[in-house]
N, C-alpha and C positions, 0 to 999 in steps of 0.2 A: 418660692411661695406662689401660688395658684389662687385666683378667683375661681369659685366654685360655683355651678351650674346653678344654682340658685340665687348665688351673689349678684351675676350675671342676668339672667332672668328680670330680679327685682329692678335693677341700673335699668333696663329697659322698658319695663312698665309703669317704672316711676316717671321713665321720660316723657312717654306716651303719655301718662295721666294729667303731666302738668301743661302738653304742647296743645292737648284738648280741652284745657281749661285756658287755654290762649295767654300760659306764662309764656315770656321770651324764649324760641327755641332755644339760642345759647345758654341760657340760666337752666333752664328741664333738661338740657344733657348734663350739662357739669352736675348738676342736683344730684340727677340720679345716678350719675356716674360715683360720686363720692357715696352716698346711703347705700347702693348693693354694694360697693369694696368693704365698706366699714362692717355688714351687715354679714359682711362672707367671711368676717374673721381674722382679715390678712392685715388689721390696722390700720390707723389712720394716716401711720409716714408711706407705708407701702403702697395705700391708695393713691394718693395725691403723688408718688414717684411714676406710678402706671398711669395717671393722666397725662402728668406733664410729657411724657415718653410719646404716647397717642397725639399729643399736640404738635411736639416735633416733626413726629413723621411726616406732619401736613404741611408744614415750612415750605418747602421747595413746589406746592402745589397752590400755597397761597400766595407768594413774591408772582407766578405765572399768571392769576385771577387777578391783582389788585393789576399790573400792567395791561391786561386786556382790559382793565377801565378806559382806556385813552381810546380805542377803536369802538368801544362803547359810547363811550361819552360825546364824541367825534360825530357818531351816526345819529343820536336822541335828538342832543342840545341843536344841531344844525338846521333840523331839519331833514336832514338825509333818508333817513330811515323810512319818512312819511312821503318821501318824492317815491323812494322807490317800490311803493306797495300803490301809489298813484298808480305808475307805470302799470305795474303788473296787470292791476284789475282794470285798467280803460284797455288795455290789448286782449286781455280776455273775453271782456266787456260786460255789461252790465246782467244780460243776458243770460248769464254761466256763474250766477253773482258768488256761487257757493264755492266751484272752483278757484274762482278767481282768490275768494279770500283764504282759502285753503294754501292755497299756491302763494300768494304773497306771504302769508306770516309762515310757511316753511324756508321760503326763500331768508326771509328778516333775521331769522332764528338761526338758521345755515350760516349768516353770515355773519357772526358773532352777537347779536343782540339776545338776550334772556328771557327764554320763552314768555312766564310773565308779561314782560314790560314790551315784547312783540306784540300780541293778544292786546294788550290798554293802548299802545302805538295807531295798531290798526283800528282797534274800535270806532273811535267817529265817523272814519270814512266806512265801516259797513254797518252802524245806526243811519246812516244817510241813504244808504243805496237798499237798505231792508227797508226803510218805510217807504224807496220810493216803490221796489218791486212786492211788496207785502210778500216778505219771506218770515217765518219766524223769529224770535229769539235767540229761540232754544236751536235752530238752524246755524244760525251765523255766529254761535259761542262755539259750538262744534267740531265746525270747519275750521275758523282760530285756534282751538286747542288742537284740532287732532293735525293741523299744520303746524304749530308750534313743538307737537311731539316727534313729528317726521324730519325735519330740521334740528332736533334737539340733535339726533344721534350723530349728525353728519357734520358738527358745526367744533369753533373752539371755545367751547365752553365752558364752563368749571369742571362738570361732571367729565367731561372730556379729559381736561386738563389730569384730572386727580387721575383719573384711570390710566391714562398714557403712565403718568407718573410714578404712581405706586407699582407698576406692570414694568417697567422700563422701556415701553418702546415710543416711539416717535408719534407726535400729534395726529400728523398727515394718515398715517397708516391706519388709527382708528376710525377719523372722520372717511376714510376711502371708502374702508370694512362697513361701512353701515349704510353703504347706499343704498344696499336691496330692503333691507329691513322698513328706511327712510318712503321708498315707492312704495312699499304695500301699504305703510299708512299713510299714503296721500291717497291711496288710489280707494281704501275703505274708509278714509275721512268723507272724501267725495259720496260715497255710494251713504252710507250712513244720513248725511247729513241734508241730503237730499230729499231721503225718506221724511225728514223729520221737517220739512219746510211750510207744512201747512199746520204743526201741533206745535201748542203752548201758546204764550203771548207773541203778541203783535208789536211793532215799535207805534208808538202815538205821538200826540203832541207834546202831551206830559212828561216826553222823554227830553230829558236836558243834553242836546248834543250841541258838543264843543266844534266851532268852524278852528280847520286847518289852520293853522301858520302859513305866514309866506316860504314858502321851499323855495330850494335851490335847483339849476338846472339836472336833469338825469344824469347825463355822465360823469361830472364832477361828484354828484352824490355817488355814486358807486364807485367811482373811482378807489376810495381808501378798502374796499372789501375785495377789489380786484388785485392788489396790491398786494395784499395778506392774502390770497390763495394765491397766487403766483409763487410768494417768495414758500411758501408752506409746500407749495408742489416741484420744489427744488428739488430735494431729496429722491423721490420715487424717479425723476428725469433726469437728473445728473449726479445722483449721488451726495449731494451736498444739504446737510442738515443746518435751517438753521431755527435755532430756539422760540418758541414761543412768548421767551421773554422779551425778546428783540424786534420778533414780525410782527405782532400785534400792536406794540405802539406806532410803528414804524408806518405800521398801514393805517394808522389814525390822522398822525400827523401829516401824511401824505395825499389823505382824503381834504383833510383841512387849508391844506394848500392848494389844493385844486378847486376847492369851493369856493377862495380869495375870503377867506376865513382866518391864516394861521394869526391874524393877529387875537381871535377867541380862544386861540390853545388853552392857555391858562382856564379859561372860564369851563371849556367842554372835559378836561382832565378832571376838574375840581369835581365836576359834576360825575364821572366817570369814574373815581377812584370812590366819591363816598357809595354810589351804587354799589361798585362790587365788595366796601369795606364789609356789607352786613354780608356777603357773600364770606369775606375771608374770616368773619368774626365765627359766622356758624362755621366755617369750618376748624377753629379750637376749640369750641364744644363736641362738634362731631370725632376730634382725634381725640377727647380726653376720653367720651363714650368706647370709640373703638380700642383704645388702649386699656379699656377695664376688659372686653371683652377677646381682646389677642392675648392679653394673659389669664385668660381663664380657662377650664375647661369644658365652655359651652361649645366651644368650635370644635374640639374633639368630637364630645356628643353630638353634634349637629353630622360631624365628617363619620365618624363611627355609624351614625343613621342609615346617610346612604348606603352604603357600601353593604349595610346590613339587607337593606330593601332590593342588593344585588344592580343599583341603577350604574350608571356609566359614570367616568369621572367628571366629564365637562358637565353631569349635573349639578354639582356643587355650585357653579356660577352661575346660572339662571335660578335657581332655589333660593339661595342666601341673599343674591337682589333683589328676587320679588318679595320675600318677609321681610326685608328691609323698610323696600319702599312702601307695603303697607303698614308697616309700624311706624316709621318718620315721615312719611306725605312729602319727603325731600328725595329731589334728584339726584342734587348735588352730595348731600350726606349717604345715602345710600351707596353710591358709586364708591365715595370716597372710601367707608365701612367697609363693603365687602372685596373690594379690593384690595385693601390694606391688608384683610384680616384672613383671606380665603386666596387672596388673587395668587402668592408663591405656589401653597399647599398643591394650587391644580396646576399650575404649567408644571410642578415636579412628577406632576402623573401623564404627563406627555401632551398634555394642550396645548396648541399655541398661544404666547401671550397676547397676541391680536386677536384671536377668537375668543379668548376668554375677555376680553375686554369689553369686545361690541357686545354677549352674552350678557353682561355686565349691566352695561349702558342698559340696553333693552329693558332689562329686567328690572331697574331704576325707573324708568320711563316710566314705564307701563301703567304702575301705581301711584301714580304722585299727585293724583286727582282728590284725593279723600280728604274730607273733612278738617279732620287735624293740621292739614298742611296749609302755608300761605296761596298756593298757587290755586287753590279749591276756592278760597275768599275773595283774590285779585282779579280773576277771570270773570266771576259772575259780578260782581262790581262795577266791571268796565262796560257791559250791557243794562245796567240795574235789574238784572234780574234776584227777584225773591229768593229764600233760602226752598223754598220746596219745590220751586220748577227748578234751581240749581241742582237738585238732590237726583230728581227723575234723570238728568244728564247721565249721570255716573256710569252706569251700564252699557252707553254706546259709550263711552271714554274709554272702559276696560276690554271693550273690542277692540278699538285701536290699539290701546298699548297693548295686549294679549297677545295679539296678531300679529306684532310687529317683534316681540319676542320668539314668540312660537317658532317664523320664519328663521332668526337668528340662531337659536338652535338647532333646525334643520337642518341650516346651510354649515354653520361653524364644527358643530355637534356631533350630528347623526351623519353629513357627507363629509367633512373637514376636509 
């Protein structure tokens, strides 16, 4: 028994309808997840059998997310995170402010922190250095996000995690594949953002910036992310894989003993694990969604489309991302969804699962700015900017991500 193209349909507009009226994402998937199964005919035990199925799938992707809390929590709570976006922009210097902040929160994000909470990280120290340079708002929210997004694709991230996962290949391998994608949105974060340094608002007095924490020294602050790509880039130099479940605490804990810290373990975990819980929570609403829709026959129709349109197979992976991510405003739901539900169908058409990954990612990325989504509210927040100069944003955001898709299909795609 079959959800039907409109059962489907409906599960996704309802979701949409309720994640715009700012219900809890987790509650608008399951919602609407359960109203189009019931609504396509196949029953009420049948429905809630294809959620909880969609939920599972996401198991082995959410044990990987809740322990990258400890490498998370490790880098916020310490201090870490804010030492080493210090660094980046006094080497850059003040000077280059836009670069600088571009380049620190890719770097942040790269190095397992959640683009979000990279972006609100960084914020104070470039409220301080925009009123001292009178660069715009709308300038230094920009270069935060469109660095946040050039680091999303390279980093271990949830989206990361899910796609490695759902794909079967190895973390390392995705975060490798997406480096070129990563430099073109740093390099049009910069151009973009640069442009836009003398329009919108100004930071003022009126602006409430919070002064830094006491940080810790720079090498012990990097220390636990150096740790985690080390053990992460075992595999491609010797051969030796080892899990993400393992290397990410491993590089927390390891950060935190070098900051003469481990005795906060407990405290930065704590804080760590509940971060990523609403990560791992939206991702049981996200599989119960994608589990109404891998058994339905919208993925046919959507796969039947292509092929009807005569386009190539690896389209299937940058298409079904990018309607994703503009219908969920999530990176991480996105990746997770069309991976799950598309990602087999095209490595059996001859793609690699690594190219169909980073394709993936990209295509998640790119849209994850809109309205609907958290990350559209958290960003402009962390600058106090308005809802209608946050809005004007949008269109240099969809160049970044566009562009940094575009490329990934080029490179994966069109030359593989």
């Amino acid at each position: 028994m079959e959800v039907s193209v409109l059962g489907a349909v409906i599960a996704l507009i309802i979701a949409i309808f309720l994640i715009i009226k700012r219900v809890n994402p987790v509650y608008a998937l399951i919602t609407g997840s359960l109203i189009g199964g019931i609504l396509s005919g196949i029953g009420f035990s049948n429905t809630i059998k294809f959620m909880i199925k969609g939920s599972e799938h996401m198991i082995p992707a959410i044990l990987r997310v809740l322990t990258a809390g400890v490498l998370a929590g490790v880098l916020i709570k310490s201090g870490a995170a804010i030492k080493i976006s210090e660094v980046i922009i006094d080497k850059i210097g003040e000077s280059k402010v836009l670069i600088a902040l571009t380049t620190a929160t890719m770097i942040l994000t790269a190095i397992g922190v959640f683009s979000d909470v990279a972006v609100i990280t960084i914020a104070p120290i470039a409220l301080v250095i925009a009123k001292k340079t009178r660069v715009s708002r709308m300038s230094i929210l920009l270069a935060m996000v469109g660095g946040s997004k050039a680091g999303n694709i390279i980093s271990p991230n949830p989206n990361s995690i899910s796609v490695a996962e759902n794909l079967g290949v190895d973390l390392t391998s995705v975060m490798i594949a997406g480096i070129f994608p990563a430099i073109l949105g740093l390099i049009l974060t910069c151009i973009l953002s640069e442009k836009l340094k003398r329009k919108g608002s100004f930071i003022s007095d009126n602006d409430n910036i919070q002064e830094v924490k006491e940080v810790p020294k720079f090498f012990p602050a990097i220390f636990g992310p150096l740790v985690t790509i080390v053990l992460l880039m075992l595999k491609p130099l010797i051969n030796l894989q080892l899990d993400p479940l393992i290397v990410l605490p491993i590089g927390g804990i390891c950060g935190a003993i070098a900051m003469g810290k481990w005795r906060n373990i407990n405290e930065y975990t704590t804080f760590g694990i509940k971060e990523m819980s609403n990560i791992a929570i939206l991702l049981v609403g996200t599989g119960a969604l994608s589990g109404i829709i891998e058994n339905s026959t919208l993925k046919y129709f959507i796969i039947n489309g292509v092929n009807k349109l005569n386009l190539p197979s690896f389209s299937l992976a940058p298409i079904s991302s990018l309607l994703l991510s503009a219908i969920t405003g999530s990176t991480t739901s996105t990746a997770a969804i069309a991976s799950s539900i598309f990602g087999e169908t095209i490595v059996k058409q001859g793609v690699s699962p690594v190219a169909v990954a980073v394709m993936i990612q990209a295509g998640a990325i790119a849209l994850d700015n809109f309205p609907q989504g958290s990350c559209f509210h958290i960003t402009g927040n962390s600058v106090n900017m308005d809802m209608k100069e946050r809005l004007r944003l949008i269109p240099y955001e969809l160049v970044v991500g566009l562009g940094m898709s575009i490329i990934s299909i080029i490179i994966f795609g069109i030359v593989n």
